[in-house]
Structure formats: structure tokens, C-alpha cells
N, C-alpha and C positions, 0 to 999 in steps of 0.2 A: 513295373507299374504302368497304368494303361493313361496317358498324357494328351489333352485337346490340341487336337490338329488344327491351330490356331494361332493367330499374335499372342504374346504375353498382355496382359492389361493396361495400361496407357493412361486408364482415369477411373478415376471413384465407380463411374457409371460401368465402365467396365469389369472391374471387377466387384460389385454390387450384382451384374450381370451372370456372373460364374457360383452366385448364394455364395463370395466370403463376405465375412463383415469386416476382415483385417486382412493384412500381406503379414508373412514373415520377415521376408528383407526386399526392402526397395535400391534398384541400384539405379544412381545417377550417372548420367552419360553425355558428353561434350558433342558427340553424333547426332544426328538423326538416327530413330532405332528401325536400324535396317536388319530382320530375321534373316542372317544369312551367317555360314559357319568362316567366312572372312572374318566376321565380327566380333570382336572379343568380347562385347556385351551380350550379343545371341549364345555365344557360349555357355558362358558362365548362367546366364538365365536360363538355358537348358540344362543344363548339368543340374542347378540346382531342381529346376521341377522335377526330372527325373529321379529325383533321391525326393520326393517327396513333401517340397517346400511352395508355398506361394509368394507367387514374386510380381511385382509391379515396378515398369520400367518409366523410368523421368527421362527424357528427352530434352535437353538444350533446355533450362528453366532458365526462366528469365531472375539473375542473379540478383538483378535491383528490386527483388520483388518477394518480399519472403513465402509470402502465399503458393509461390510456384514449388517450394519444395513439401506442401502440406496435402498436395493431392489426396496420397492415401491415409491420412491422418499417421498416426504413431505408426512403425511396423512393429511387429512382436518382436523379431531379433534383431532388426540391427539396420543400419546401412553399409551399401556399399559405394564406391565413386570410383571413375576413370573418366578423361579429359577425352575419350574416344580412341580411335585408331592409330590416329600418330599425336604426337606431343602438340598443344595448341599453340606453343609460340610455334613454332617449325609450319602449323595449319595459316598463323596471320602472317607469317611475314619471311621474306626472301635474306638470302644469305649477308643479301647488304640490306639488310634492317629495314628495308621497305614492304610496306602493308601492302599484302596481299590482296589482288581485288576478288576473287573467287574462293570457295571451300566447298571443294568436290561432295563433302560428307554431311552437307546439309543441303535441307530443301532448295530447289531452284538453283545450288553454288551460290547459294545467297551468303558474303562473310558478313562478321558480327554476332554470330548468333551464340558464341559461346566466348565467355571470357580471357582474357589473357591469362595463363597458370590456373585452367578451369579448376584443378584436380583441388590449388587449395582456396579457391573461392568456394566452392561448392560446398567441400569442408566445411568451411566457416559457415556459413550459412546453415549448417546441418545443425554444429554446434551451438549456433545463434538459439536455433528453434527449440531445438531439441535435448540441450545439456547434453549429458552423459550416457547417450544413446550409445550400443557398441558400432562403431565407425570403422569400414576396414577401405582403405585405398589402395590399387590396384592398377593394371593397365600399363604402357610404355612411360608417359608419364613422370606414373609414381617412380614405378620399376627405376628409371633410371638414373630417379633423383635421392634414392636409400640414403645414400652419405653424403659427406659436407661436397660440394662439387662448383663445377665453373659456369657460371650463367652468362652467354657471352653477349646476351639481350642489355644485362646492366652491366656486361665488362666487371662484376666483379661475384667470389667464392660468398656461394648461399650453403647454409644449413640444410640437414636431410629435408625432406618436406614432410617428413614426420614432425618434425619441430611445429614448420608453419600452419599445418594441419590441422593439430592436437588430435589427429587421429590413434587409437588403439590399435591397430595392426597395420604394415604394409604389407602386400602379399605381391612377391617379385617374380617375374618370370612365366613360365603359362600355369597358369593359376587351376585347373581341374582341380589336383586332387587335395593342395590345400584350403581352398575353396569346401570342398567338403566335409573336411575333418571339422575347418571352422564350425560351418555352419552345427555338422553332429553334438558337439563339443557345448554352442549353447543352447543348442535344444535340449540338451540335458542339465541345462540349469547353470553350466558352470560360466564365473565371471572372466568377461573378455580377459581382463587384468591380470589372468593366470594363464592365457594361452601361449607359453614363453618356451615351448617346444615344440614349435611344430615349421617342420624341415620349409624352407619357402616364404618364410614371413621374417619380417623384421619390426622389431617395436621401440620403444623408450622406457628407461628404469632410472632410476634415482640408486640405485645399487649395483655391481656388478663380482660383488662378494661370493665367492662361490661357482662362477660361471668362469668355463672353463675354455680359453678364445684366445685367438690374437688381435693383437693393439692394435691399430694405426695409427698416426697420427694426428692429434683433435682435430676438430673445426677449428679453434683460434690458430694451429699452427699452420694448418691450409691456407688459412686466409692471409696469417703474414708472413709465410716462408714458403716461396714454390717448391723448393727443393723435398720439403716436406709431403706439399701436394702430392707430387709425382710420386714420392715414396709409397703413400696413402691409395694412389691410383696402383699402383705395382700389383700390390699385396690384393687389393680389393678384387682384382682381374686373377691375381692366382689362383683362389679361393672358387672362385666361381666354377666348382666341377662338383657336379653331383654326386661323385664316389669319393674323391679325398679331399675336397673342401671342408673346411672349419668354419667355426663358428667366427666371426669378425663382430668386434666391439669399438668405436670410434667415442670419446668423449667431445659432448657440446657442451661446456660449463659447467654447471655443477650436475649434469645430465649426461645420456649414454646413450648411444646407438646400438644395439645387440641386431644383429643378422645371424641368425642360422645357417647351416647350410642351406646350397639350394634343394629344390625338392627331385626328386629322380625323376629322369625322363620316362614318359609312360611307353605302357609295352602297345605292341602291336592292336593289341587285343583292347587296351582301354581304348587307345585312339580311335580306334575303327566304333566302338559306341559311340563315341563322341560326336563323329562325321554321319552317326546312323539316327542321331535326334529327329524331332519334325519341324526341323526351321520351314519356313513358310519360304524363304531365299530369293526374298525381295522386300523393298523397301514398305512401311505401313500404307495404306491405303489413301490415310489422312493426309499425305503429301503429295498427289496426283495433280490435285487442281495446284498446286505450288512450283510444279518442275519436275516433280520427283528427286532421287536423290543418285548424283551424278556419277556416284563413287560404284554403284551396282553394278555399273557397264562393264568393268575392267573384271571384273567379278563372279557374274552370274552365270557363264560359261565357260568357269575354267573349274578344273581340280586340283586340290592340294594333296600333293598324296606325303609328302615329308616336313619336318620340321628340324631345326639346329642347322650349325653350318662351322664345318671345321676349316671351310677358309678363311675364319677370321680375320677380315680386313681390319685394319687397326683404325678405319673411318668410319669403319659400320657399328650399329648397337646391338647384331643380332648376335654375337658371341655373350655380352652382358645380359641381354636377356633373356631371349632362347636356350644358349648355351651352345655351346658347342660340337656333343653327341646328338648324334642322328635316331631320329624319331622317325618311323615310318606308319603305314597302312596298311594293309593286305591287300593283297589285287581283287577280293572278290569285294574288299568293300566299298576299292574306287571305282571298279565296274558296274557295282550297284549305284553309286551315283552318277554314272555316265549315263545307266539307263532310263534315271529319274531325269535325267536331262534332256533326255529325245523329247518326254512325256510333256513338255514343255511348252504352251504354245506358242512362245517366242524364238523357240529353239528352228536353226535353220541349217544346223547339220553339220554346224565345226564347232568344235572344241577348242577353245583361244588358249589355254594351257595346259600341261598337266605337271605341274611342278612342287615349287613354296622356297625356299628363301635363296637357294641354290639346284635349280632341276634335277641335275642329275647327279645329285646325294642319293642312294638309294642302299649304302650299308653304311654302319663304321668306318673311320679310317686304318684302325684295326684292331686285332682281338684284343690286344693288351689293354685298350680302354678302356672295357669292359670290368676288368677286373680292377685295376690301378690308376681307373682317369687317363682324362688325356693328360701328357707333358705338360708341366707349368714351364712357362716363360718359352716356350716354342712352336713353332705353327707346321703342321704338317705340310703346308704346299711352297710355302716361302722359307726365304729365297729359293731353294732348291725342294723338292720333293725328298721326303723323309723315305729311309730305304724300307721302314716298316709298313707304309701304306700300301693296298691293299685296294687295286680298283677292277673294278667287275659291273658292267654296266647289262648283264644278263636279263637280269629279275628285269627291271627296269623296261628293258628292250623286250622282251614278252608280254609284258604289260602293257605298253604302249602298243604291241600286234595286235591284242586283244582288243583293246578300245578301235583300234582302228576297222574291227569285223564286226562292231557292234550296228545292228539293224538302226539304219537312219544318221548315222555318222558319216561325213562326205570326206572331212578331211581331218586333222589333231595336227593342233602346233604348239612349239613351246615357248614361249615367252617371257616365261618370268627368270631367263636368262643361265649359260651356260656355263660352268669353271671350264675355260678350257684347256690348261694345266692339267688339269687332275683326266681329262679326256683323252687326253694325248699319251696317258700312262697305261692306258688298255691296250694292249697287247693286240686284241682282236678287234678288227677293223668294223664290224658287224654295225656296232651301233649308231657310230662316227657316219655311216655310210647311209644307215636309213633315217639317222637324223636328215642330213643332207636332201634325200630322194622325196621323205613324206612329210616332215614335221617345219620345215622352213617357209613363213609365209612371205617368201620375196625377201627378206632380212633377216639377220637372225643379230639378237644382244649376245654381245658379245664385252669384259672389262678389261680392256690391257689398262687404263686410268692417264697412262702416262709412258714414255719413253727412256726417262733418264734412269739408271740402274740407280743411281741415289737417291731420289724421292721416291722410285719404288719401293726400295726397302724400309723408309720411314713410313709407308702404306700398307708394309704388309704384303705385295703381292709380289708374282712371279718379274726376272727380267725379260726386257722384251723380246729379245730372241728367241722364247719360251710363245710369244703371240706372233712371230715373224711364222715360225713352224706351224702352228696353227693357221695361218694365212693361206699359205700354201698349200696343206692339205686339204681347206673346206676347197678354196677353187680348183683344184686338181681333182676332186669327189665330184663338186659342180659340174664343171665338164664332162664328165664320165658320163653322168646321167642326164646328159644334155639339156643344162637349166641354166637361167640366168638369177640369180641371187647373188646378195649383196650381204655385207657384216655391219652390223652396227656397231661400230666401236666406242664405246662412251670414255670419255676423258675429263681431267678434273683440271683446275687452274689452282693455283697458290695453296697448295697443301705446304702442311709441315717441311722444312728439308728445300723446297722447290726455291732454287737463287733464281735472278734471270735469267741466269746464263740456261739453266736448266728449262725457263721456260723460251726458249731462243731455238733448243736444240728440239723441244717438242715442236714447235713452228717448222720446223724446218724437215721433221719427219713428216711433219701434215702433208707438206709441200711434195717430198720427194713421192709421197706413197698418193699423192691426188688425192688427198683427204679434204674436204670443207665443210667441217661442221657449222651448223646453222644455230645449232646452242650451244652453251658452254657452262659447265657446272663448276661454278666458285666453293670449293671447301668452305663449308658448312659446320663450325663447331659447337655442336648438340651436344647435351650431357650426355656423360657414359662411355665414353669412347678412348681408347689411349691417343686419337691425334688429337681430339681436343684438348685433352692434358698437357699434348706437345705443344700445342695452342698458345695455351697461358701458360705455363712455367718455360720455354721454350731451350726446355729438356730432354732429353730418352729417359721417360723411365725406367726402361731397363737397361740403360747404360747409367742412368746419369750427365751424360753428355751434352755437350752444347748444340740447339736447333735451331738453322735459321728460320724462323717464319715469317712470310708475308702479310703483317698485318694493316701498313697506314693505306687508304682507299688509292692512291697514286699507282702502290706498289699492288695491289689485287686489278685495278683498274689496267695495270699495263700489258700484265701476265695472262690474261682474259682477252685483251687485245690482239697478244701474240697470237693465241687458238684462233683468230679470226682475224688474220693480218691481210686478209683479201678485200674486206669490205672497204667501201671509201672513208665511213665515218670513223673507221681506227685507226684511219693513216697516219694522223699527227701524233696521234699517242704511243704508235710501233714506231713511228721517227723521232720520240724521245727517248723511247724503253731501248734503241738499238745505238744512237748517241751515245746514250751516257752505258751502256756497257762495250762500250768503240768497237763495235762492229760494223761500223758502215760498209762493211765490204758488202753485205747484206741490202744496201741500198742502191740501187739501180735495176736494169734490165737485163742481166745475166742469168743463167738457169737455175743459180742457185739465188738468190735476191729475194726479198719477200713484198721490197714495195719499191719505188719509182719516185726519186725528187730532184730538183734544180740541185743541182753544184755536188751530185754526189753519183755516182756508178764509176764502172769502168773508163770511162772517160779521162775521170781525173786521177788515174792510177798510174805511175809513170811505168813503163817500161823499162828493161834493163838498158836499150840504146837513149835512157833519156825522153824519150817519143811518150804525147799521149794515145793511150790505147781507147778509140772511138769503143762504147758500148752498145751502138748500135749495128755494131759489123763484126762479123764472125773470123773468115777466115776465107781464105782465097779461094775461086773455084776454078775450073780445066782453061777458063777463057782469062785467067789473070785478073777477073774485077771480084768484086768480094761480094758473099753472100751474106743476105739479112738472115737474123735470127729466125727460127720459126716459132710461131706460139705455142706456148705449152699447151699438150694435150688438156682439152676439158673433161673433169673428172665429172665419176657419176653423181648424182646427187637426186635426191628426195625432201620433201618440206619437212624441216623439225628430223630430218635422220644425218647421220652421217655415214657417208659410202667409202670405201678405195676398193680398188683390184689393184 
């Protein structure tokens, strides 16, 4: 079908403009509507028109105001809502509950513009106007909030947001192809109220007689038994595989949560239509004189060419929502968009990525997935790499040659960050090596998160020895090809499992490896995830086991401190975090020390003759007086990165 190379409609007047006198579905969005295939609303509104639908997009309405959601008057089929690209409490406000002052994803970074829990303000508001309109919610959001779960904004276990909603369908995960079905399904008349089969959606029944699922357990026992939670969080994470997931049923009261399975990951062949729409892949026009919209920057020069990510970090939500299996592209259809990229007037000749949730995913982890799912309750890369994965970074690395011989490309970098685990498992040094030469721009992201083999594995990731080897290699590559580059190594503070002692011993690898990071990322318990489960019930779910977490501000405040035990403003707070875990040996001017205070170094450390040991004298030199310490090497550093060699 032949589709206007155009924004979607925005107001009455515009689509008045295109002769409809109605939309079929209007979808509301927590965003600015930015046409670009980043955006899960540009998606879904191209998918839809290409199957033949009129669609008219609402933008950030103003929630206090019912008029805002009347633009196109009634749609014929339905609405649809998403809170936008990430979740809008995560949009307002910082790990430590502090409001945000910017959101990249509206005009000018302007925050405010969308409500707290847009997904079921919007809702209601839909419902206000409109009664019994068919309502489908959607997007990260919804997606992650399906079942009864942990809000850690009110510290305490909320209902599916189907509940808060009274929305008709949630549709979880990337939504293309049940999206479609939806929408066929009532264009042919039939009541929302029956769409109770369709792989990727979950809804609410007053019945669940006949339907053939596993349990979990309810909301009320979430709410007053963790143990339960976690159980409910277990089951809910097995489940979530395309090929041998079930159908999951949670009761809320005299009510039911029904999830389907998820929907199959698309083949090659869908995806690459999908990336082949006519997004416009830039923000609407109507927001110029306002700023523009900030989020397009990181955006409008990069390529996605894969989706899922079988490293599921147990902090991350893209295992819960994406899923796990590897979703790819074709080369000829990312090439096609490298080439609509040159054509670009803003285009200046680098490619900022060519990735998506994990860069260099570019198969399965291996055939058996295909057939029988991945493994429940195990991870292909953590702790150790599984004997059956399967790593081949070929495809990948011809494709990246290719982009890089494309007429008017200077240079392609990859950014949206490396497994370097699963890297270090190719055999052939080929790709490791022209990553290194062509694709690093002076940095490269890179996630070791952490140090201590026991909080890594309540994270999910590899042990550090596993990122020590990889160290080694990039600068050994580095050098070969006579470059100065640097790794970005990002780390987390007070995750699940993380004691002090643990975060003492990260401090101290920052130190030994001339690491100083200039930010530092406080775990984050967002819906969806099994560390936020470790979170609140401060469990293994899949152990059951006892977790320590760091939850009162003293104990996130000190741990945060450690990562940054250089600056002056944390010195009092790493001279209590190191106190009261008695390791003062850690304070003074020695090599290994992390701070400097009255009445504590080497100094006052006895000797075995009894004698104090001065901290500020080393050791004798040829002439019998003793030598002063030297300063530690200055490591490298960058604003906002963090370096070692």
C-alpha cells in the first residue's frame, strides 16, 4: 500500500487536511512525537498505516484537561496509550527519589510535560471521556507493570496496571505483530472483550474456568508475603520465552490477570519492513521554535540493526520485555538506511552506532533455542559461559565493512555498548581487532558493573577476571594499531548482595587500576527485573535465599561514596563507611589508603619492635636517610567518562 511521506496527523486540522472525517485509532504518547524508528510510537503508527489504518497521534496532553484527549473526536476502533520511551517515573525522578530537572524526550528538556504513571492517567482520562471505547496499553511502561509488582516510588506492591487502567488489552513486548492482529480482529467487528487469544497481550476476566495456565501467586499474597513475591517473580521470568512459555494467570480479588504467551520474535524479513517505513526521523516541526527534542541527538545517526539480548542482566528489563532471542536485520536493509543517512542534510559523515540493546548480538546463542527456548532459570554468559553458545561475529563484521565503504561515511562507531564476555569467546581475532582499529571513538562502553564475584552474580554478569582479560586485550590491540583509546567502564553502587565490605573492595580496585569515575549509578529498582525483586523481598528468587541489600540513604550514600572516595566532599562519609567496617588501615597516605585524616595512617600502627611506623617515609635509601613516598600516578580521565589503562 502506497503511504504519505509525511508526519502522522497531530490535530483535527490535520487530518481534516488528508479528507478523513475520523481516525481509526488514536494513540496517546507520554513523548513528544518524534517520527523516528527509535520510537516505539513511530512504530506502531507505521505499522499500523501500512496495514491500512488511520491514525492520529496525541502528544504529552495536557492530563488536567479533558479537551486534550478530544482532538480527533471519537476514533472508530479504539485507543491506544504508552507513557513513551522509558517509564515516566524513571523520566521524573532519580534513583534517590529526586525530581528530575530535564526530559530529554520533550520539547526544549522541558520536565512536567507528562504525568507521573502517564500510562494510567491517560487511561483514565480516556475512560472519563470516552466509556467503553476498546483501550489497549502498551509500551515499557505498561509492559513491565503486567502483574502485581514492586513500585519502589511508594515503597510498596501495586496491582497489574490493567487493574488501575481498566484498560481491554495490555500488549507486552514489541508489539508489531500483535498490534496487527488487534487492530484486524476489530475491524472485522469483533468485541475487544473476546480478543483472549492473542500470543503478546494480557487482559482481565472475571473467569478463568477453562483456560489452561499456570498460577502464581495473587496480588494480596505479593503484597503480604515476599516470599511469595519472589516466587510469583520466578515463574513470571520463566515463562517469558517465546517457544515454551505458557500461558501465566495471577488473581487480584475476585479478578484474574491472564498473560498469554509472548508473541515470537519477528523474522528477519518482518523486521527489515519495519526499519523500511517512511518515518520522517526527526522530531515534528511544531517543536523548533521550542528546543526541539533532545532525545533525537543520540538517535538520528545511529542504526539498530538487532533486538533481545541473551545477556540478561538480572538489573536490566530488556530480558522482560524484549525477550531474550535475538532478532536481527539484513545487511541490505541496514545499508539502505546508512544510505538514507548520507542523504541527510545534517549528516556529516559518522555513524554514532550500529547496534541495539547489545551490539554485537548478531545470532542466537544457539540452535537449540530455536527449537526448545532458551534455558529457564539460566543465563548463557553468567557466571561462566554455557558450553553450548555459539559466537561468530562474521556477519556482523562484513557488515560493518560494508557501512564503512559506503559513499560519504568518514567514519562508524559503536556505542550502544559491548558484551565483552561473549567477545572474548570468538575464537577469531578479526572482529575484536577492527573494532579496536575503526569503530572506537576514543572510548569505548564497556559493563564489568562491579568487582566483587558475589554481587556479580546477584547481577547476573560475568567475574571480573572475565573484564581483567578483556583489559588487556583492547590495550594490547590498541597498541598494535598505534592508537590512544580509553574503556569506559560503567559500575553500579548498592545493588542487591553488595555489603561494604564489597563496596570497599570496589574502591580499592578503582584505585589500584587508576580508575575515577566522575558519576556513579545507584541501583535503580524499576519494575520488572529480578534485582528489583531482590530489592523488596530481599531474596534469590531462584534460590530463595537470604540478600543483603542496601537500602537506608546512609547505607546507598556511603557505598556511592566509596566509587568516589577521591573527591573532598566524600571524605567524611568514606571516613565513616571505613570506621565502622574497621578498616582503618585504608586511612592514611600509604599506596594502598583511599583517604588521609588526623590520628589515623601508618603512623599509628605499631611495629613489631614496638616503634611507630611514620606514614610519611618509605624506606631507606643508598645514603641511609629515608625516602618520601611518590604520588601516585595520575590516571586518565575525561568529563562525565570513566578511564584506566
Amino acid at each position: 500500500m502506497t503511504v504519505n511521506n509525511r508526519f502522522l496527523p497531530i490535530s483535527k486540522e490535520d487530518m481534516l487536511e488528508r479528507g478523513w472525517d475520523e481516525v481509526d485509532f488514536v494513540i496517546v504518547t507520554g513523548d513528544a512525537y518524534v517520527d523516528h524508528p527509535s520510537f516505539g510510537t513511530a512504530i506502531i503508527s507505521r505499522v499500523l498505516e501500512s496495514a491500512g489504518y488511520k491514525v492520529g497521534i496525541i502528544s504529552q496532553p495536557n492530563w488536567k484537561n479533558e479537551s486534550s484527549i478530544t482532538e480527533f473526536g471519537r476514533p472508530r476502533l479504539g485507543f491506544m496509550v504508552n507513557s513513551g520511551n522509558i517509564d515516566s517515573m524513571v523520566a521524573h525522578y532519580t534513583a534517590a527519589k529526586k525530581k528530575r530537572s530535564e526530559d530529554m524526550y520533550s520539547p526544549g528538556a522541558k520536565s512536567g510535560l507528562r504525568p507521573d504513571r502517564a500510562v494510567t492517567v491517560y487511561s483514565r482520562l480516556v475512560r472519563k471521556v470516552y466509556g467503553n471505547i476498546p483501550l489497549i496499553i502498551g509500551g515499557v511502561e505498561a509492559s513491565l507493570r503486567r502483574f502485581a509488582h514492586y513500585d519502589y516510588w511508594s515503597d510498596t506492591v501495586l496491582p497489574s496496571i490493567l487493574i488501575d487502567t481498566e484498560a481491554d488489552l495490555l500488549s507486552f513486548g514489541m508489539g508489531e505483530l500483535q498490534t496487527k492482529i488487534i487492530a484486524d480482529r476489530l475491524n472485522k467487528g469483533e468485541n475487544i472483550r473476546n480478543l483472549t487469544d492473542i500470543d503478546g497481550t494480557a487482559y482481565v476476566t472475571d473467569s478463568v474456568v477453562g483456560i489452561n495456565a499456570i498460577t502464581v501467586p495473587s496480588f494480596e499474597e505479593c503484597k503480604s508475603n515476599k516470599r511469595q513475591y519472589a516466587v510469583a517473580c520466578r515463574i513470571e521470568y520463566d515463562e517469558q520465552d517465546a517457544v515454551r512459555g505458557k500461558r501465566v494467570v495471577q488473581k487480584h480479588g475476585g479478578r484474574y490477570i491472564v498473560q498469554n504467551k509472548p508473541m515470537r520474535v519477528l523474522t528477519t524479513e518482518e523486521l527489515d519492513e519495519v526499519y523500511a517505513l517512511p518515518y520522517q526521523r526527526y522530531y515534528h516541526p511544531i517543536y523548533e521554535n521550542m528546543g526541539g527534542v533532545p532525545a533525537i541527538k543520540e538517535v538520528e545517526f545511529s542504526v539498530t540493526h538487532n533486538r533481545g539480548c541473551f545477556g540478561a542482566c538480572n538489573f536490566c528489563s530488556i530480558a522482560y520485555h524484549q525477550g531474550r532471542q535475538i532478532a536481527v536485520r539484513s545487511e541490505e536493509s541496514v545499508l539502505n538506511e546508512v544510505e538514507l543517512l548520507t542523504k541527510n542534510p545534517h549528516f556529516k559523515g559518522y555513524i554514532h552506532d550500529v547496534g541495539g540493546p547489545t551490539a554485537n548480538f548478531r545470532m542466537v546463542s544457539c540452535k537449540k533455542q530455536l527449537e526448545k527456548g532458551l534455558c529457564k532459570g539460566k543465563k548463557c554468559l553468567a557466571p561462566t559461559v554455557c558450553k553450548n553458545l555459539e559466537c561468530d561475529h562474521t556477519e556482523y563484521l562484513e557488515m560493518l565493512r560494508k557501512i564503512r565503504a559506503v559513499k560519504g561515511v568518514k567514519k562508524v562507531f559503536i556505542r550502544s555498548g559491548i558484551r565483552f564476555d561473549y567477545l572474548l569467546e570468538d575464537k577469531n581475532d578479526d572482529f575484536f581487532r577492527e573494532l579496536v582499529e575503526y569503530h572506537v571513538s576514543g572510548q569505548l562502553k564497556v559493563a564489568p558493573e562491579h568487582c566483587s564475584d558475589a554481587v556479580l552474580d546477584k547481577m547476573g554478569k560475568p567475574h571480573i577476571e572475565t573484564y581483567k582479560k578483556f583489559v588487556n586485550k583492547f590495550y594490547r590491540i590498541t597498541k598494535q594499531v598505534c592508537k590512544e583509546q580509553y574503556l569506559v567502564p560503567y559500575l553500579m553502587s548498592s545493588h542487591p548482595g553488595c555489603k561494604m565490605s564489597d563496596a570497599i573492595e570496589l574502591a580499592l580496585f578503582l584505585k589500584q587500576n587508576k580508575m575515577r569515575p566522575e558519576q556513579v549509578q545507584d541501583f535503580y529498582p524499576t519494575p520488572g527485573t529480578i534485582s528489583t525483586c531482590m530489592y523488596y523481598t530481599e531474596l534469590d528468587p531462584y534460590t530463595l535465599e537470604y540478600v543483603f541489600v542496601p537500602k537506608t540513604p546512609s547505607q546507598k550514600a556511603e557505598q556511592r561514596a566509596l566509587l568516589q572516595y577521591f573527591k573532598p566532599e566524600n571524605k567524611q562519609i568514606v571516613l565513616k563507611a571505613l570506621k565502622d567496617c574497621g578498616r582503618t588501615d585504608l586511612i592514611g597516605t600509604g599506596p594502598d589508603c583511599l583517604i588521609n585524616a588526623p590520628g589515623y595512617g601508618d603512623r599509628n600502627i605499631q611495629t613489631r619492635n614496638g616503634n611507630k611506623k611514620s606514614n610519611n617515609l618509605k624506606s631507606k635509601g643508598k645514603n641511609g636517610r629515608l625516602k618520601q613516598n611518590k604520588p601516585a600516578t595520575k590516571s586518565f580521565k575525561a568529563k562525565g567518562r570513566w578511564e584506566g589503562r
